[in-house]
N, C-alpha and C positions, 0 to 999 in steps of 0.2 A: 452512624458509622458502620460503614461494611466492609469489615476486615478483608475478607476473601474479594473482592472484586477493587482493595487498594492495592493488595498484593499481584495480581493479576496483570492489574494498570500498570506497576510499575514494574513488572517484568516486562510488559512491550515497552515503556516508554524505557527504558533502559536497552534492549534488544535492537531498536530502532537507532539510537546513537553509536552502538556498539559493533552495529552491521556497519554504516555509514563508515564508522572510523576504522574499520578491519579491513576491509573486503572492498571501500571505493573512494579510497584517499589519492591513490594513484592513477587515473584513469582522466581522460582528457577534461579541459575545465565545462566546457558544457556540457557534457557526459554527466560529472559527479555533479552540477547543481540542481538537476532534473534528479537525477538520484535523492540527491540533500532534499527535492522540496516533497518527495514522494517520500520516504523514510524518515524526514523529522514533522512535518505537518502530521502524520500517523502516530507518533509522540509524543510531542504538543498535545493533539486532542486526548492521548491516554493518561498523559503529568495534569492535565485539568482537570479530568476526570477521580482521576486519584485524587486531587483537591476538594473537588464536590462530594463527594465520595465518603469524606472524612468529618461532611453534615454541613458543608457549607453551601447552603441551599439557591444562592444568589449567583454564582456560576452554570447553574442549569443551561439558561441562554447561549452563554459562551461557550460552552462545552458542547452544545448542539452544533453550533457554529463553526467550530473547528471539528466536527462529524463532517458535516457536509461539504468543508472544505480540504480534508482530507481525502475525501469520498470523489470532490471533482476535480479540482487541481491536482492533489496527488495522485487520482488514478491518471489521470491525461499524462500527468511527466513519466507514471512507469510504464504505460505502454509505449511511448517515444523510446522512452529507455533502453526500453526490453529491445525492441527494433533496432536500435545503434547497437544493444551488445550482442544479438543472435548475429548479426551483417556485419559486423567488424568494423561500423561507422565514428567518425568524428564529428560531430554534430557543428554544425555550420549555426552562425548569431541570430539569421533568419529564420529555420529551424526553432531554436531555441525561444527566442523570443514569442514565436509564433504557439509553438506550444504552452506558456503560460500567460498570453494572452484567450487563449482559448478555454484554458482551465478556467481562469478567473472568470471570463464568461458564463461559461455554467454555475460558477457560484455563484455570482451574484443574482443570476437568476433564479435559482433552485431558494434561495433566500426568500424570494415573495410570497406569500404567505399561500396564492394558490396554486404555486407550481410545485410547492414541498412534498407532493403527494408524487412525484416522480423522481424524489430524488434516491430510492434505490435502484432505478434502472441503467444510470450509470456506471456504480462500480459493476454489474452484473453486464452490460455489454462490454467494457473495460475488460473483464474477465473470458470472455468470450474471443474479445482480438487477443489477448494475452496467449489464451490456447492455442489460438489458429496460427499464431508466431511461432507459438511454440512446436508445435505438430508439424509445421514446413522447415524447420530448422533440423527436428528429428531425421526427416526424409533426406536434407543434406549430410547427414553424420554426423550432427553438431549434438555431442553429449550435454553441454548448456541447455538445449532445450528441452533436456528430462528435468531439470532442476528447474526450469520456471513453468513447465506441465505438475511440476507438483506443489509450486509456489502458487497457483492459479488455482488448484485442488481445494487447496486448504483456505485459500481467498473465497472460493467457493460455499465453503463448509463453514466459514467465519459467518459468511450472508447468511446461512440456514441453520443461526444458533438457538431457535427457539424451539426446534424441532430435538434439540440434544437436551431436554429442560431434563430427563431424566436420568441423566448422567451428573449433570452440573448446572449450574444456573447458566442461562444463555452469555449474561457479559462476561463471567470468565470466560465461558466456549471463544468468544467473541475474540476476546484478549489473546487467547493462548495458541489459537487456531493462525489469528492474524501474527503472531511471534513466528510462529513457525513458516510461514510462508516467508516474511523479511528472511529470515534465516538464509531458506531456499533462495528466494534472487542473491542475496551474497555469495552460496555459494553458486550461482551460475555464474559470476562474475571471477570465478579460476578462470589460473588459465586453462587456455582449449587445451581438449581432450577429441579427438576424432573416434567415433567407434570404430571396432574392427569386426 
């Protein structure tokens, strides 16, 4: 049992429900389910983890499993996301569908035993169109897209937890870094705000 990285887990896996039900209950139905599958598969994989966490050593699998599918399904629905919320978009069923066919895609690929060896380079290009949304939104005047430049920051900083091992153990960094950025897309999902 690892008290500190149960507590960790379940501050995201609680932050992640918390955002969803705060900050994107209101907001068109395909809109919020590409939200729901990126902020609760993120979760999910931290409530298993808390599970495993607590010495039950037969979740190992699963909890990898829902890594990598948080990591490719859910990044694919929050850059879609991000996209309909910086552009003022209502996401259309084709849209929609098309994007978690595509996630699903990638996980089930990233699943074989010798493609796993790439499955960081998703959230990390994930993060990168995250930015670039983000940074062409800034140039429009859109204050939302300082909040997911710094929700992409800290997405960032969650990927390079092993480098913080001297602060804290990486899966807290991991947890805590990744809470904070949920946070940040919630709040880009205020209402607009134009700079002046």
């Amino acid at each position: 049992m690892i008290f500190s990285h149960i507590l960790s887990g379940s501050i995201l896996a609680g932050a992640g429900i918390g955002v969803f039900w705060h900050y994107f209950g209101r907001i068109a139905l395909f809109n919020r389910l590409l939200w729901g599958f990126f902020l609760l598969t993120t979760s999910l994989a931290a409530l298993i983890g808390v599970i495993h966490f607590t010495g039950n050593e037969s979740l190992e699998p699963l909890h990898r499993s829902m890594i990598i599918l948080s990591d490719t399904l859910g990044v694919v629905c929050a850059v879609t996301a991000v996209y309909a919320l910086l552009n003022q978009r209502v996401l259309s069923l084709i849209t929609f569908v098309s994007t978690i066919l595509f996630g699903l895609f990638l996980f089930i690929n990233l699943l074989m035993p010798g493609v796993q060896v790439f499955t960081p380079i998703v959230p990390s290009l994930g993060i990168l169109v995250l930015m670039l949304l983000a940074v062409f939104s800034l140039l429009q005047r859109n204050k939302r897209g300082l909040w997911v430049v710094l929700a992409a920051m800290m997405m960032g900083l969650a990927t390079k937890a092993d480098s913080f091992n001297s602060i804290m153990h990486p899966t807290d960094f991991y947890h805590y870094a990744t809470t904070l950025a949920l946070w940040f897309f919630g709040k880009a999902a205020q209402p607009r705000i134009s700079i002046r």
